[in-house]
Backbone as CSV, one residue per row, in Angstrom:
resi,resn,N_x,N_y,N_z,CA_x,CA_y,CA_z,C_x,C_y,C_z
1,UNK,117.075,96.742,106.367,116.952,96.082,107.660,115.786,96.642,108.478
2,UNK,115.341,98.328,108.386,114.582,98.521,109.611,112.982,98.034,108.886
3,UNK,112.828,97.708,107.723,112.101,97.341,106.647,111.464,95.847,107.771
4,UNK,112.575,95.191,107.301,112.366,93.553,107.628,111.824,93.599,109.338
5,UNK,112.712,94.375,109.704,111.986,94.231,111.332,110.582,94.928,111.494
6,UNK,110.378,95.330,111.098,108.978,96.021,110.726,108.109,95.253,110.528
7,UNK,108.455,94.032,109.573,107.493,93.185,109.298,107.939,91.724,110.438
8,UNK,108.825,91.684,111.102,109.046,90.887,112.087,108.260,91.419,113.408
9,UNK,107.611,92.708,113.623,106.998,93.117,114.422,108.109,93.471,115.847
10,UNK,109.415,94.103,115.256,110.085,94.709,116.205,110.590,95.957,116.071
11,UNK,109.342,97.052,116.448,109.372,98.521,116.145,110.479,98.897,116.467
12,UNK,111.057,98.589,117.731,112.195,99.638,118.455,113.288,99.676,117.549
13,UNK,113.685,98.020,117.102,114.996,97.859,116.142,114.514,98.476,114.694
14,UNK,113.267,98.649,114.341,112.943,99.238,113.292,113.010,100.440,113.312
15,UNK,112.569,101.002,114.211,113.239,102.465,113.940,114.612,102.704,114.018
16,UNK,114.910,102.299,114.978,116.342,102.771,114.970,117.594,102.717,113.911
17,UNK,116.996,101.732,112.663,117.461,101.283,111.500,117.136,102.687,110.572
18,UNK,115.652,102.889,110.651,114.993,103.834,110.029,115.365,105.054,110.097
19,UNK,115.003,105.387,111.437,115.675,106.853,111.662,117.419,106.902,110.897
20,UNK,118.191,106.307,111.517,119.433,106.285,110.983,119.319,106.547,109.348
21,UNK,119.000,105.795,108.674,118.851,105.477,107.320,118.091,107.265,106.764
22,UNK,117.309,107.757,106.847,116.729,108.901,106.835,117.393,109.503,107.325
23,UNK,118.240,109.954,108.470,119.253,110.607,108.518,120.400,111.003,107.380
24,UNK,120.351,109.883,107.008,121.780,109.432,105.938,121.661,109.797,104.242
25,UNK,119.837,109.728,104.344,119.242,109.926,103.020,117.902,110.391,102.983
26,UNK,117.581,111.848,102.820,116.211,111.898,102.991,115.025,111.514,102.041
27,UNK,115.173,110.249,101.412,114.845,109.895,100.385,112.987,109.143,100.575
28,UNK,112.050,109.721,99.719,110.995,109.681,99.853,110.480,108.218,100.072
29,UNK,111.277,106.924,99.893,110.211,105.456,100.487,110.862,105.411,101.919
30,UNK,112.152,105.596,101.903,112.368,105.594,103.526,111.473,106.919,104.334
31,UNK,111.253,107.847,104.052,110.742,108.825,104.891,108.726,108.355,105.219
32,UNK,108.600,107.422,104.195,107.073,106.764,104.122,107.517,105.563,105.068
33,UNK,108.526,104.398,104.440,108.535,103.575,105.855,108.353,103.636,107.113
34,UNK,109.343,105.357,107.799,109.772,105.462,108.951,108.201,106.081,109.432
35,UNK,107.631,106.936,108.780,106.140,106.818,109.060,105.187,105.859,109.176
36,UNK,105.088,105.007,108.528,104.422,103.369,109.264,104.746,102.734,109.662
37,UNK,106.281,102.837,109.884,106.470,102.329,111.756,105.846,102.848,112.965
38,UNK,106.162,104.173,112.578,106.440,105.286,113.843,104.240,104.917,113.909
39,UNK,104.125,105.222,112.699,102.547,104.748,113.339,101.840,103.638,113.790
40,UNK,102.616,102.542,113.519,102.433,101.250,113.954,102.377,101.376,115.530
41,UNK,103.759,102.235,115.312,104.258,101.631,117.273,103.139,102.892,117.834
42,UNK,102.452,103.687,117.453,101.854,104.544,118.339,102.139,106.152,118.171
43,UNK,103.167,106.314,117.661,103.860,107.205,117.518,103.303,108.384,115.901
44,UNK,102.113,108.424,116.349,101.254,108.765,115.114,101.156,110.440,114.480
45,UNK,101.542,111.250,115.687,102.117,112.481,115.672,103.268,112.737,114.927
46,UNK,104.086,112.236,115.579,105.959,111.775,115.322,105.348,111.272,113.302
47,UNK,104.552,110.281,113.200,104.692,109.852,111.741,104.432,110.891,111.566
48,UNK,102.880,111.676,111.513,102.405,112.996,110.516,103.378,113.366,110.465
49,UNK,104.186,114.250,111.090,105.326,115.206,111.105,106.225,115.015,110.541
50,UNK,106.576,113.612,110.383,107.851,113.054,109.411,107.418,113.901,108.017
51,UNK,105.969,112.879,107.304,105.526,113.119,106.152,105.364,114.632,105.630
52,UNK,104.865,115.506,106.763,104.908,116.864,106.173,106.016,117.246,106.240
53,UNK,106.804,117.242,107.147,108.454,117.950,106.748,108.651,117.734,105.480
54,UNK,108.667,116.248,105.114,109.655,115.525,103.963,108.693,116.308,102.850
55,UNK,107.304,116.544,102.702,106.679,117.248,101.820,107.383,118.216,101.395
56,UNK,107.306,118.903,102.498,107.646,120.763,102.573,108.707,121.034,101.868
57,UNK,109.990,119.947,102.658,111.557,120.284,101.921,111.316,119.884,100.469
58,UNK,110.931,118.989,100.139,111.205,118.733,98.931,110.523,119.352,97.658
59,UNK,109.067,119.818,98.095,108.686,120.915,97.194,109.011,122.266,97.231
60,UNK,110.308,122.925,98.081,110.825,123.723,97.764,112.037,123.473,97.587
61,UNK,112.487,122.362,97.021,114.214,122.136,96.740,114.239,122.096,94.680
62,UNK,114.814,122.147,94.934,114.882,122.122,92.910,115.070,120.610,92.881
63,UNK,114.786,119.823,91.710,114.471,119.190,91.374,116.145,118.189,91.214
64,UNK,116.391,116.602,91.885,117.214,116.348,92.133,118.472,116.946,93.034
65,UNK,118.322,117.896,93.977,118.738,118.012,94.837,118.324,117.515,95.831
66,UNK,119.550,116.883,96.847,119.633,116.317,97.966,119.607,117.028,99.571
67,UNK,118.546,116.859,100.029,118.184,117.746,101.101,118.514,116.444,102.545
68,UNK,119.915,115.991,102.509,120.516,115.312,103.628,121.471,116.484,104.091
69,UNK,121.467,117.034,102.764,122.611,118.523,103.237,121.612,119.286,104.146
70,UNK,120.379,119.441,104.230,119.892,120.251,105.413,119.982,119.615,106.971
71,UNK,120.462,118.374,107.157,120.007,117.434,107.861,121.085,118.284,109.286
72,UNK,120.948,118.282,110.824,121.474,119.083,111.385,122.098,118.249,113.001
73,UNK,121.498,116.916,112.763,122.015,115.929,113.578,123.694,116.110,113.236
């Protein structure tokens, strides 16, 4: 869903789909989506920062581990 609104050109409901969803799963095409939203709408800081976190954790997690368990929301 925050996909489709994205391409409907309604950032706010797109993130808020997004973020949620990345919350739920820190899984590498959602953590790239929620970054070309977040840079769409302006929010171009907020994207970098997504992308390097999601870097960082995942090249120090072993391989098929799920790093939603770090998640602190």
């Amino acid at each position: 869903m925050g996909w489709i609104q994205y391409q409907l050109e309604n950032y706010p409901k797109s993130l808020e789909y997004l973020h949620k969803a990345y919350r739920l799963n820190k899984d590498t095409e959602i953590a790239g989506h929620l970054s070309e939203v977040l840079s769409a709408s302006g929010q171009k800081d907020e994207a970098n920062r997504i992308v390097l976190l999601h870097h960082l954790v995942e090249a120090t997690l072993p391989f098929g581990y799920n790093p939603t368990l770090l998640d602190n929301d």
